[in-house]
PDB file of N, CA, C and O in Angstrom:
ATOM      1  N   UNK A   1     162.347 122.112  87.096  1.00  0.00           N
ATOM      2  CA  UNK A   1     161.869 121.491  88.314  1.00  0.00           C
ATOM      3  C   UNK A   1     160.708 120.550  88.017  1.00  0.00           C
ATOM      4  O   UNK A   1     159.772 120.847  87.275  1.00  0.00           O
ATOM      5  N   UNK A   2     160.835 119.483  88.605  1.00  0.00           N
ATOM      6  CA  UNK A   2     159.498 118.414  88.598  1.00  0.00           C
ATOM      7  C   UNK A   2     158.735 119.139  89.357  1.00  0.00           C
ATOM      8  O   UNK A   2     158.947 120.008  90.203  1.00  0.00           O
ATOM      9  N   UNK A   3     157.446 118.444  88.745  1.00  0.00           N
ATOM     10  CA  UNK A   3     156.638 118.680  90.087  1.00  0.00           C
ATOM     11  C   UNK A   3     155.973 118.060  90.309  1.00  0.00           C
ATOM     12  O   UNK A   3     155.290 117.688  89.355  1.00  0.00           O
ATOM     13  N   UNK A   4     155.658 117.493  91.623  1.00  0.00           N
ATOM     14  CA  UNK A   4     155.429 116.419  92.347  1.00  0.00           C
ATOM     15  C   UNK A   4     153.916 115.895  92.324  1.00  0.00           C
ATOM     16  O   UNK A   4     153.044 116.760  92.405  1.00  0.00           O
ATOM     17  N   UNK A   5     153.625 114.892  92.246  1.00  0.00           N
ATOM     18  CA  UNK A   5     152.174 114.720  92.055  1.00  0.00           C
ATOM     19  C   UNK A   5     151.729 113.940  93.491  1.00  0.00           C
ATOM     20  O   UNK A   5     152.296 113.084  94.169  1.00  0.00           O
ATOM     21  N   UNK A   6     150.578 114.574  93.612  1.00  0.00           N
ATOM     22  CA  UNK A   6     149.961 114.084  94.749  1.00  0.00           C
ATOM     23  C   UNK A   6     149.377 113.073  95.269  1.00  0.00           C
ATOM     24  O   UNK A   6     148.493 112.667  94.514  1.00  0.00           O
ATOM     25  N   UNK A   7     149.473 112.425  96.302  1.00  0.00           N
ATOM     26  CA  UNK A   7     149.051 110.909  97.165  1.00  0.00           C
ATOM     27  C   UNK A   7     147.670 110.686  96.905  1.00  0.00           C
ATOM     28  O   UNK A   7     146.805 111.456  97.322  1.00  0.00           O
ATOM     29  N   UNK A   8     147.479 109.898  96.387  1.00  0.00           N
ATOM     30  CA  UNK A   8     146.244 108.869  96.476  1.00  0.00           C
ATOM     31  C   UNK A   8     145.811 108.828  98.304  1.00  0.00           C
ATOM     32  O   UNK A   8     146.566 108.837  99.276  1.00  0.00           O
ATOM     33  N   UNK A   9     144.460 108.787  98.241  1.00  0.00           N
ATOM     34  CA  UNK A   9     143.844 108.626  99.697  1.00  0.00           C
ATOM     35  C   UNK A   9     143.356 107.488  99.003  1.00  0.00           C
ATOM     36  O   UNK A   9     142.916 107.483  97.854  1.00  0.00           O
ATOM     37  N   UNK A  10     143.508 106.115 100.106  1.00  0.00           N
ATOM     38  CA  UNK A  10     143.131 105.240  99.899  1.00  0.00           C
ATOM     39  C   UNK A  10     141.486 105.500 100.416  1.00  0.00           C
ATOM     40  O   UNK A  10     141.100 106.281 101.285  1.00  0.00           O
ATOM     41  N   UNK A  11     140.671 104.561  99.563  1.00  0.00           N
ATOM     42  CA  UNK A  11     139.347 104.507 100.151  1.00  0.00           C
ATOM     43  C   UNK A  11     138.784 104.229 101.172  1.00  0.00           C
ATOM     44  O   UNK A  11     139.037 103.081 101.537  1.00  0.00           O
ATOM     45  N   UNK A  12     137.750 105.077 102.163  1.00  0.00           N
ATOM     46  CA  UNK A  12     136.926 104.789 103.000  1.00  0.00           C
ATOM     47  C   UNK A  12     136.880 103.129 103.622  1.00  0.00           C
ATOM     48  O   UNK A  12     136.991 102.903 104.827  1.00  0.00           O
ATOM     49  N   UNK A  13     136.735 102.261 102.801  1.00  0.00           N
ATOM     50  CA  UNK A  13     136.052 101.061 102.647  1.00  0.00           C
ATOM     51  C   UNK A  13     137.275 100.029 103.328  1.00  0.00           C
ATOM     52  O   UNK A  13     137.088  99.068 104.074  1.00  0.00           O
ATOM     53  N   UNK A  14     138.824 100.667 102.714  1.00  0.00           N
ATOM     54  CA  UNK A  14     140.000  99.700 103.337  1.00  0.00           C
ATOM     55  C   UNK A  14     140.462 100.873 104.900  1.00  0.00           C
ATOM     56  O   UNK A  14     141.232 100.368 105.718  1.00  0.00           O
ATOM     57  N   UNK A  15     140.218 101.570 105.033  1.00  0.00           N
ATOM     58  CA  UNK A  15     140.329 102.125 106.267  1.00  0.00           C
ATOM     59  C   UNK A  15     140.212 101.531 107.561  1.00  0.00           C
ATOM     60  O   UNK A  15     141.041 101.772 108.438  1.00  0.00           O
ATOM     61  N   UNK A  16     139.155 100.704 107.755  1.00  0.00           N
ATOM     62  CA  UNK A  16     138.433  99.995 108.596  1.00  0.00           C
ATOM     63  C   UNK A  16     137.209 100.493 108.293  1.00  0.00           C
ATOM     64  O   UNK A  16     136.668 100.538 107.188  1.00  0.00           O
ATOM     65  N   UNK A  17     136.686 100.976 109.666  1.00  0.00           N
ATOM     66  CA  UNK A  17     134.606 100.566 109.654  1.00  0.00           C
ATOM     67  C   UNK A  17     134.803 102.383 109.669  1.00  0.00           C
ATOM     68  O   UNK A  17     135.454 103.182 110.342  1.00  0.00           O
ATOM     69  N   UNK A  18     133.827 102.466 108.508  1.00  0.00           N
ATOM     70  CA  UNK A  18     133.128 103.935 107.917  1.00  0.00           C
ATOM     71  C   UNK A  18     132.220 104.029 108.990  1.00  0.00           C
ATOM     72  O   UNK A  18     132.224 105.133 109.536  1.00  0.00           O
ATOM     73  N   UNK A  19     131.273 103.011 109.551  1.00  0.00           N
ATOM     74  CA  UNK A  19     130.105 103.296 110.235  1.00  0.00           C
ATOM     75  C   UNK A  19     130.220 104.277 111.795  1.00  0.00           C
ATOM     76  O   UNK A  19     130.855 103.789 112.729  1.00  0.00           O
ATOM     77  N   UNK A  20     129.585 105.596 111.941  1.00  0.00           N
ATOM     78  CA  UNK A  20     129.576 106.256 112.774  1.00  0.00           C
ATOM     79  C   UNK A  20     129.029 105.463 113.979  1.00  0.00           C
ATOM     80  O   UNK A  20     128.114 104.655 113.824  1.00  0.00           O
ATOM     81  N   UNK A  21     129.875 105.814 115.781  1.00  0.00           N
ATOM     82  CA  UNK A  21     129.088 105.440 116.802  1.00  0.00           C
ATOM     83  C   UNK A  21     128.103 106.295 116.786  1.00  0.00           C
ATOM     84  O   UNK A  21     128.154 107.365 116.179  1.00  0.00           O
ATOM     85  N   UNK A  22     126.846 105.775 117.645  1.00  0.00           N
ATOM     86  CA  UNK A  22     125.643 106.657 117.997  1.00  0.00           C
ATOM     87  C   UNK A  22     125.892 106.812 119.231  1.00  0.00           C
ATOM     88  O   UNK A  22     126.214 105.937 120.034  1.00  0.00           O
ATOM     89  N   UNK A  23     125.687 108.415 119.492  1.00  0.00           N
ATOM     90  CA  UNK A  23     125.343 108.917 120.893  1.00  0.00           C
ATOM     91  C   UNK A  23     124.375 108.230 121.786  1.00  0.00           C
ATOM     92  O   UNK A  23     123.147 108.236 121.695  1.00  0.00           O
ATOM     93  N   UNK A  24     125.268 107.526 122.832  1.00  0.00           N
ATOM     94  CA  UNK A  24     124.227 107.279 124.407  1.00  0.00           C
ATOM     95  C   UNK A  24     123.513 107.879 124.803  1.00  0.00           C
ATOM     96  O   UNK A  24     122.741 107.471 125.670  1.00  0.00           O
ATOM     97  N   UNK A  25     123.490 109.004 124.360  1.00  0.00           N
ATOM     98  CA  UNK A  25     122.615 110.487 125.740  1.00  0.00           C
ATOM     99  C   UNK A  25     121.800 110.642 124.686  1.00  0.00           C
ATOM    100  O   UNK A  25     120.634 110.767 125.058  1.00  0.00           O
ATOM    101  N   UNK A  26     121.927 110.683 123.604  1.00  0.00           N
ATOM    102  CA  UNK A  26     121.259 110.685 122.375  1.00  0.00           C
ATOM    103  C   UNK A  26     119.836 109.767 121.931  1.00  0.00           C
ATOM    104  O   UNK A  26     118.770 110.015 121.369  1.00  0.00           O
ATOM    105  N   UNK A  27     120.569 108.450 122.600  1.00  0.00           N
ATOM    106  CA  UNK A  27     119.782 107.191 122.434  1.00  0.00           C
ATOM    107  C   UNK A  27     118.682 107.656 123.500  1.00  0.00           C
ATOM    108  O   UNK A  27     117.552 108.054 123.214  1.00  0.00           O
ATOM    109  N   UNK A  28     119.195 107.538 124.707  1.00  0.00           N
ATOM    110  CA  UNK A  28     118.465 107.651 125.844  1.00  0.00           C
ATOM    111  C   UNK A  28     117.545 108.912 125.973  1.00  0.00           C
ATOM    112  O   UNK A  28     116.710 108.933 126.877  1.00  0.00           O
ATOM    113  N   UNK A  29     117.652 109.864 125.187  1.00  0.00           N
ATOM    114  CA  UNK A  29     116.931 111.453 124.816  1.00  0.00           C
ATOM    115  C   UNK A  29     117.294 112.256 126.285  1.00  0.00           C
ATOM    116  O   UNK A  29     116.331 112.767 126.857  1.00  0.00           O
ATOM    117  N   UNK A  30     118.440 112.368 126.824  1.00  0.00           N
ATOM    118  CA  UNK A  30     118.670 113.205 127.949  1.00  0.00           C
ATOM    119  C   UNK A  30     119.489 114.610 126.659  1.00  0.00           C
ATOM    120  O   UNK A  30     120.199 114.785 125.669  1.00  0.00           O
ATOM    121  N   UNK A  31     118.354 115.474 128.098  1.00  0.00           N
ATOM    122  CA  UNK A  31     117.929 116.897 127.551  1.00  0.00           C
ATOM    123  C   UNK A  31     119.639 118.221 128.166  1.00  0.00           C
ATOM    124  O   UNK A  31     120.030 119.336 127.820  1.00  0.00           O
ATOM    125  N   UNK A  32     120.125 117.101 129.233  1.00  0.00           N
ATOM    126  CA  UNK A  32     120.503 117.750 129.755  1.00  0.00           C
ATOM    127  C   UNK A  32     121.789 117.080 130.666  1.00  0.00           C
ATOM    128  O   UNK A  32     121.753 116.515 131.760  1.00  0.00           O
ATOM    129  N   UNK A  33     122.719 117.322 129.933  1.00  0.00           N
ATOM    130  CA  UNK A  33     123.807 116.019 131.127  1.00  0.00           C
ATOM    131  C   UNK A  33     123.779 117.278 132.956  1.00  0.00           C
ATOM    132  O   UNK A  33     123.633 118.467 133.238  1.00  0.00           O
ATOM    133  N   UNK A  34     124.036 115.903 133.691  1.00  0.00           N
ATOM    134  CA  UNK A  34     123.856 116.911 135.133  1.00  0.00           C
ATOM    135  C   UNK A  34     125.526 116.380 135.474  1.00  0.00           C
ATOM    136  O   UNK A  34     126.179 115.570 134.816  1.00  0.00           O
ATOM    137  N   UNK A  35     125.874 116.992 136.497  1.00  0.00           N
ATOM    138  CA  UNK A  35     127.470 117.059 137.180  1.00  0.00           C
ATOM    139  C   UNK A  35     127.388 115.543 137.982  1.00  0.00           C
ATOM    140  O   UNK A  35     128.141 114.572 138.049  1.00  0.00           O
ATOM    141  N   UNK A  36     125.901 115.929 138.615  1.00  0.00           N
ATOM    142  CA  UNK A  36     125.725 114.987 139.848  1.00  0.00           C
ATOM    143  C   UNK A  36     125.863 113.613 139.802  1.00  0.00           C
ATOM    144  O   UNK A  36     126.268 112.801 140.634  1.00  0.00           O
ATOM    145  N   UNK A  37     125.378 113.487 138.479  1.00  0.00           N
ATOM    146  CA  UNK A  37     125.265 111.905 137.735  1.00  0.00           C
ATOM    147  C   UNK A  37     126.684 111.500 137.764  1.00  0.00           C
ATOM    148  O   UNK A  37     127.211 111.825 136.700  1.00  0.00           O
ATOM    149  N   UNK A  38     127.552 110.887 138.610  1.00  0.00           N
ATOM    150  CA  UNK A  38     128.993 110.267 138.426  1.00  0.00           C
ATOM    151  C   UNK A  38     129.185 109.350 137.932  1.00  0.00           C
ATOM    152  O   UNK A  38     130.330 108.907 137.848  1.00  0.00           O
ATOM    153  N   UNK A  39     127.665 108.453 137.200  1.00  0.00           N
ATOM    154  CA  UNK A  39     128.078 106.988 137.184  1.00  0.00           C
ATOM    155  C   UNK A  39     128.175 107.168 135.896  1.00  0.00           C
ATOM    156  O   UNK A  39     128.809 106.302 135.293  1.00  0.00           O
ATOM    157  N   UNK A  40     127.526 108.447 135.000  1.00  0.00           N
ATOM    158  CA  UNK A  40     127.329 108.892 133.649  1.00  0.00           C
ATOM    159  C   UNK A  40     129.133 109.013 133.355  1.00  0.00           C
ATOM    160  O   UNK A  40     129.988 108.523 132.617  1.00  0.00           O
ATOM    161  N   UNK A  41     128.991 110.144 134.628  1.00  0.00           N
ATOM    162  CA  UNK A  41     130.421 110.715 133.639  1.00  0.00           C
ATOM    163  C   UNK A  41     131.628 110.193 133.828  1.00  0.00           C
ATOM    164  O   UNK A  41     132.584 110.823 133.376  1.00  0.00           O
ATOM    165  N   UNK A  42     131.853 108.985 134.504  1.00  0.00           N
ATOM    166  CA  UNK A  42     132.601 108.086 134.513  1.00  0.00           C
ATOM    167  C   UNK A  42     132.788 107.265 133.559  1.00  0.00           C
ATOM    168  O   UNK A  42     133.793 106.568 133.418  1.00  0.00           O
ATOM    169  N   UNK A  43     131.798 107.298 132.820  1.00  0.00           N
ATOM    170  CA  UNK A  43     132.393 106.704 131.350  1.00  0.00           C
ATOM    171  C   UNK A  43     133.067 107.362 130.196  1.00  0.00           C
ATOM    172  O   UNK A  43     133.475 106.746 129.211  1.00  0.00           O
ATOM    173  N   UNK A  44     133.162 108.703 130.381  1.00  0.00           N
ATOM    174  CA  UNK A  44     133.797 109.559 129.459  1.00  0.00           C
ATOM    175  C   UNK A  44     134.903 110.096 130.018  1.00  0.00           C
ATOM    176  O   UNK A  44     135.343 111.190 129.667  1.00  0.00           O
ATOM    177  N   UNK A  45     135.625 109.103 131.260  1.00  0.00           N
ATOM    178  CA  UNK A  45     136.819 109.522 131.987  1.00  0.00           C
ATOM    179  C   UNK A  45     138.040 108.260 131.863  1.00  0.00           C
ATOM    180  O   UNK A  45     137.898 107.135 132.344  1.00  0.00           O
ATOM    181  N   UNK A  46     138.920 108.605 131.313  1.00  0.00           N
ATOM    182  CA  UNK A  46     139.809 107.377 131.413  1.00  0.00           C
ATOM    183  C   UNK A  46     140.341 107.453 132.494  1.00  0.00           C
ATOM    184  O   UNK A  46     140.034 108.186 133.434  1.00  0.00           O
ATOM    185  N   UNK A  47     141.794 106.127 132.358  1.00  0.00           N
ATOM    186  CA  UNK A  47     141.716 105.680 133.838  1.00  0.00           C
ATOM    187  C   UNK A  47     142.566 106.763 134.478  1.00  0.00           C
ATOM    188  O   UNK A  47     142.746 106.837 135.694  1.00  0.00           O
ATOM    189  N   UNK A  48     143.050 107.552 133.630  1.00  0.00           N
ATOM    190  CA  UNK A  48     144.203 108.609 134.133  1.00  0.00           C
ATOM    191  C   UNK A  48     143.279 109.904 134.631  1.00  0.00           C
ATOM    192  O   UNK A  48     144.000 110.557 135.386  1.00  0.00           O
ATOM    193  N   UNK A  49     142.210 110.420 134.533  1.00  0.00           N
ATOM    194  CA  UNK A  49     141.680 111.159 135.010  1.00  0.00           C
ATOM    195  C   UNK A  49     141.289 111.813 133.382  1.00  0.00           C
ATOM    196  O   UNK A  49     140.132 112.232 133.403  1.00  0.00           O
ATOM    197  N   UNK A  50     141.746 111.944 132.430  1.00  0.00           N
ATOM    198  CA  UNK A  50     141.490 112.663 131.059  1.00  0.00           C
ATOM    199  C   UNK A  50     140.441 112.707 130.766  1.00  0.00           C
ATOM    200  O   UNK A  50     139.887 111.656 131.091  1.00  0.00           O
ATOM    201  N   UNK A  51     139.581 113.600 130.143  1.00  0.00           N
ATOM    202  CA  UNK A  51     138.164 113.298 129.375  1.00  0.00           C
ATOM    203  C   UNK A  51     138.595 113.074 128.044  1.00  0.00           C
ATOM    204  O   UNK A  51     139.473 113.546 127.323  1.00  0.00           O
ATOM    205  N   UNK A  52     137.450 111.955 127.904  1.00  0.00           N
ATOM    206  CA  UNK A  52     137.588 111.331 126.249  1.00  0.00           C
ATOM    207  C   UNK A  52     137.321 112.116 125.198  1.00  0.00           C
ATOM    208  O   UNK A  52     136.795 113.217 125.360  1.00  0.00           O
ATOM    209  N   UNK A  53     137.679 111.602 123.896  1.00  0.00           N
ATOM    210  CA  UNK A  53     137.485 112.583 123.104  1.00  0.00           C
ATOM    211  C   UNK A  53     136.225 111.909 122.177  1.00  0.00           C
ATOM    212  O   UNK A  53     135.936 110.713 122.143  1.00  0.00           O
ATOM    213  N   UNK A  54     135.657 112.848 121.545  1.00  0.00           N
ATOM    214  CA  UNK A  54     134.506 112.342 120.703  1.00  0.00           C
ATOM    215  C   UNK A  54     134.974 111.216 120.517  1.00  0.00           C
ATOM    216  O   UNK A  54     134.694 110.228 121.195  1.00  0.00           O
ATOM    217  N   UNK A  55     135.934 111.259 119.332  1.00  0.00           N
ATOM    218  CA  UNK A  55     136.230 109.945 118.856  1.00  0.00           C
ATOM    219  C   UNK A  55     136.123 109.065 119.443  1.00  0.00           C
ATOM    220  O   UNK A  55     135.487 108.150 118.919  1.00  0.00           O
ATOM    221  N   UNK A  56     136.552 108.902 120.524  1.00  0.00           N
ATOM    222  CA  UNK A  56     136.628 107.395 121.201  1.00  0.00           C
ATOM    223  C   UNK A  56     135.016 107.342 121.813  1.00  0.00           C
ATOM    224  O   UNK A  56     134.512 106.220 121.860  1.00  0.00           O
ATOM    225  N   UNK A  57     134.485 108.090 122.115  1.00  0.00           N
ATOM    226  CA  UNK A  57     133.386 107.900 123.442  1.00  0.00           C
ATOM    227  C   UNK A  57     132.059 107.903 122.205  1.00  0.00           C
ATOM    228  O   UNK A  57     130.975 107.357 122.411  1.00  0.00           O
ATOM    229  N   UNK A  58     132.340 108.475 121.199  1.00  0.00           N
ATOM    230  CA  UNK A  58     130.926 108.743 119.964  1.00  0.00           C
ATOM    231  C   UNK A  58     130.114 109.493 120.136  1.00  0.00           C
ATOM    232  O   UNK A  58     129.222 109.648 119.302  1.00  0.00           O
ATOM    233  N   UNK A  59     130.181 110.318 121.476  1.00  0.00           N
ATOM    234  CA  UNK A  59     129.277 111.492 122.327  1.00  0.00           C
ATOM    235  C   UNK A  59     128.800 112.176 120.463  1.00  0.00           C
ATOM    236  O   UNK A  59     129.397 111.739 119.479  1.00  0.00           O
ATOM    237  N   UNK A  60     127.664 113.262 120.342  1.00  0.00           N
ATOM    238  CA  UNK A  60     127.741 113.745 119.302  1.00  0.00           C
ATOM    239  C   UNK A  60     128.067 115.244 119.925  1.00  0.00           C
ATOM    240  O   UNK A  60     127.794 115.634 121.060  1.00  0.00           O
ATOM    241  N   UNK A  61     128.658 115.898 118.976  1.00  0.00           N
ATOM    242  CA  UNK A  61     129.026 117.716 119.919  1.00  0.00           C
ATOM    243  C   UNK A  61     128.341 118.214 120.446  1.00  0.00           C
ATOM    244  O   UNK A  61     129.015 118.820 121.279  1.00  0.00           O
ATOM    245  N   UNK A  62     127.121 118.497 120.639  1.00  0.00           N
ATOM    246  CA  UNK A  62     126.310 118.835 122.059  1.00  0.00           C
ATOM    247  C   UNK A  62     126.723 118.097 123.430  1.00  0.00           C
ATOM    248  O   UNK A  62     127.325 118.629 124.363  1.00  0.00           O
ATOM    249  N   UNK A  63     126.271 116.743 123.360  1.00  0.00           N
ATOM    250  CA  UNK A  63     126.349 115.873 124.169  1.00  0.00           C
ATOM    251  C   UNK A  63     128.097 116.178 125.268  1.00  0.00           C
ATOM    252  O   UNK A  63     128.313 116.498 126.437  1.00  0.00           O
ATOM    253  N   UNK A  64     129.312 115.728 123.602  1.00  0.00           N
ATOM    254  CA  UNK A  64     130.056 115.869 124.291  1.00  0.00           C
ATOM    255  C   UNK A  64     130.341 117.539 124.963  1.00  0.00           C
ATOM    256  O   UNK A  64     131.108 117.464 125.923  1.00  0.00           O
ATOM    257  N   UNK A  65     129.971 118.731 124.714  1.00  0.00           N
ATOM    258  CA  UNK A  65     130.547 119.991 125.270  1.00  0.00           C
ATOM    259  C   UNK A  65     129.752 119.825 126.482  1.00  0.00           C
ATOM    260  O   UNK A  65     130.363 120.032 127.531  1.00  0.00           O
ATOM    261  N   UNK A  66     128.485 119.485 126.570  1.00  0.00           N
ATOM    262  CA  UNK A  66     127.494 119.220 127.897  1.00  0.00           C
ATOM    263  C   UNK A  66     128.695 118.305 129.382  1.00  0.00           C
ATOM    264  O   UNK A  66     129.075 118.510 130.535  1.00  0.00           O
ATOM    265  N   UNK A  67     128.802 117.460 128.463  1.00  0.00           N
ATOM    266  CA  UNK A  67     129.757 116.645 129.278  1.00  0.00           C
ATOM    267  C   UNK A  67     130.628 116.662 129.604  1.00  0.00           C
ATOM    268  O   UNK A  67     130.970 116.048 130.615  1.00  0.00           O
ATOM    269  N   UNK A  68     131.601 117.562 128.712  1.00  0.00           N
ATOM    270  CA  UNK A  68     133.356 117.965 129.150  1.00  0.00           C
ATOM    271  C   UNK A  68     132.926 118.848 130.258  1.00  0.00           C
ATOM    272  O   UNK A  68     133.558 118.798 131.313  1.00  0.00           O
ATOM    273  N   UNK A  69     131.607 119.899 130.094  1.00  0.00           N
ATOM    274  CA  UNK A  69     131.164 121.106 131.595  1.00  0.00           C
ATOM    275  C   UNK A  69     131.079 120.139 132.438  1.00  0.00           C
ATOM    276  O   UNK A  69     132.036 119.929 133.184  1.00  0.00           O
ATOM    277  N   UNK A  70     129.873 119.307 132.509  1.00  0.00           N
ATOM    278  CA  UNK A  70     129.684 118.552 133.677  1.00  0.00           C
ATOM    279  C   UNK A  70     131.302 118.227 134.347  1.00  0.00           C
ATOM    280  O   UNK A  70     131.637 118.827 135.369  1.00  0.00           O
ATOM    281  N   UNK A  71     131.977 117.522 133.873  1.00  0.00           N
ATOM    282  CA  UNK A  71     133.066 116.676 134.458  1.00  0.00           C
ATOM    283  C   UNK A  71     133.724 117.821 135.418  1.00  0.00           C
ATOM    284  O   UNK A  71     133.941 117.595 136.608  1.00  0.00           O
ATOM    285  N   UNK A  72     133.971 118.850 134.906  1.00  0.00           N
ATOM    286  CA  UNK A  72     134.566 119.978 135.145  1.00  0.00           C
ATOM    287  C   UNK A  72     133.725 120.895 136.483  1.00  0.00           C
ATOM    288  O   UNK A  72     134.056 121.843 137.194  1.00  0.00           O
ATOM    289  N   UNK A  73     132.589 120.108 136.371  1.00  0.00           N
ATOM    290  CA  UNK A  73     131.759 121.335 137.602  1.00  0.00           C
ATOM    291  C   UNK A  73     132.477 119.911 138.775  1.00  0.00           C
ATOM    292  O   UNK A  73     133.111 120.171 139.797  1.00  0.00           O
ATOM    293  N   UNK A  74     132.251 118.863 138.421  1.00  0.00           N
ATOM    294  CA  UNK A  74     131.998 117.729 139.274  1.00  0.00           C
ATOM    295  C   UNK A  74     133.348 117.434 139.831  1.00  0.00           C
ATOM    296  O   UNK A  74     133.399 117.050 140.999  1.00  0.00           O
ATOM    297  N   UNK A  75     134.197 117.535 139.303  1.00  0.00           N
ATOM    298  CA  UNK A  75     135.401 117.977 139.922  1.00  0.00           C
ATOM    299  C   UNK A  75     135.754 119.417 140.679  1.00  0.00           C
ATOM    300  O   UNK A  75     136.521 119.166 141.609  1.00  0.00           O
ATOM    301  N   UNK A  76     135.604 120.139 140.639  1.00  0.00           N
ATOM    302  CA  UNK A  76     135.642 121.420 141.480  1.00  0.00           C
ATOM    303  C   UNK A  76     134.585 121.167 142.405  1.00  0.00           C
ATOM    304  O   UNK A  76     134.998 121.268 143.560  1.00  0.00           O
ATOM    305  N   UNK A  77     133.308 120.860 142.322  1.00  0.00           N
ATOM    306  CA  UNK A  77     133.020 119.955 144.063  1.00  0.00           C
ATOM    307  C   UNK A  77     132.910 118.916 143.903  1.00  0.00           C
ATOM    308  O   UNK A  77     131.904 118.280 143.591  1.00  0.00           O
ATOM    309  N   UNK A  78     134.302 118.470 144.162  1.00  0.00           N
ATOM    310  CA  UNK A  78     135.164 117.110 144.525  1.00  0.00           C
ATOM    311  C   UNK A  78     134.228 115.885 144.687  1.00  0.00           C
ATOM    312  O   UNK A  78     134.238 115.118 145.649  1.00  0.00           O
ATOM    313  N   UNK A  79     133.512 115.823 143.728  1.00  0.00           N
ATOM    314  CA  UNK A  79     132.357 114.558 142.750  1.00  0.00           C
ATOM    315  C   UNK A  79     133.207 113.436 142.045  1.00  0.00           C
ATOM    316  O   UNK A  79     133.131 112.221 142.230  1.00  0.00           O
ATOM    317  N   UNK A  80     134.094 114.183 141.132  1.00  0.00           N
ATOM    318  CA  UNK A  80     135.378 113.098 140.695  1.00  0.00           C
ATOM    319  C   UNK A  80     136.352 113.372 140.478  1.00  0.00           C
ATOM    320  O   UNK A  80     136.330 114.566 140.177  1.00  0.00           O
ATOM    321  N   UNK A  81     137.733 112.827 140.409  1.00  0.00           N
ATOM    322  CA  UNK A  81     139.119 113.500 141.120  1.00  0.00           C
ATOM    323  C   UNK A  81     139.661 114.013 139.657  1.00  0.00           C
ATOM    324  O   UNK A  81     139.147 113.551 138.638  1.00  0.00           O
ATOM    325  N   UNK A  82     140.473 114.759 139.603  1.00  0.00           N
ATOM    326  CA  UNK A  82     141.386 115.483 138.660  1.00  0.00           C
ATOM    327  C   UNK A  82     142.135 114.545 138.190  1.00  0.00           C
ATOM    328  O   UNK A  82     142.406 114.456 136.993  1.00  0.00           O
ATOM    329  N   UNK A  83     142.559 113.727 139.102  1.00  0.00           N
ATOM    330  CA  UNK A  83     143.633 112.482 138.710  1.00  0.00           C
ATOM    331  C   UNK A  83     143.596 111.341 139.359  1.00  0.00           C
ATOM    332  O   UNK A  83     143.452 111.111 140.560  1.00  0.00           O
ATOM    333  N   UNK A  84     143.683 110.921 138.812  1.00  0.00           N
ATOM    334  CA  UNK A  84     143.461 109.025 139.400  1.00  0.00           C
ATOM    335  C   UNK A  84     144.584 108.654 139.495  1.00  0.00           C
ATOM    336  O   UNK A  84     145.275 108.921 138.512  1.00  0.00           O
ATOM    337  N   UNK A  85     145.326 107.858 140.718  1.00  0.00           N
ATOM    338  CA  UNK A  85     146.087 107.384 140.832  1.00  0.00           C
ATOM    339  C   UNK A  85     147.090 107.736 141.935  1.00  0.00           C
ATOM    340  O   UNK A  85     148.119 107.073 142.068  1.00  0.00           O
TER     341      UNK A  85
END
């Protein structure tokens, strides 16, 4: 039996951009995301109603678990809808 040799990972560098987003809430030093704030958490809501994922939004993991709660309180009193559309 052969045996198979393993894939090259191309480098970091031809990937696209290595460079990490920086956290907004981060920038701004909020201690504490709130539900109430809709205009906040409307940016970490696509247009389908979904919450974003790190990746796309750059939240850092505090920020974003703060924020997936918020969305989630703020929807159960009907702050912002489950689904758009």
């Amino acid at each position: 039996m052969a045996t198979k040799k393993p894939t090259r990972r191309r480098p970091a560098s031809s990937t696209g951009s290595t460079r990490r987003k920086s956290c907004h809430l981060c920038r701004d030093k909020v201690e504490q995301v709130d539900y109430k704030n809709t205009a906040l958490l409307r940016r970490y809501i696509s247009e389908k109603g979904k919450i974003r994922s790190r990746r796309i939004t750059g939240a850092c993991r505090r920020h974003q678990l703060q924020v997936a709660q918020a969305i989630k309180r703020a929807r159960e009193m009907a702050l912002l809808p489950y689904v758009s559309g």
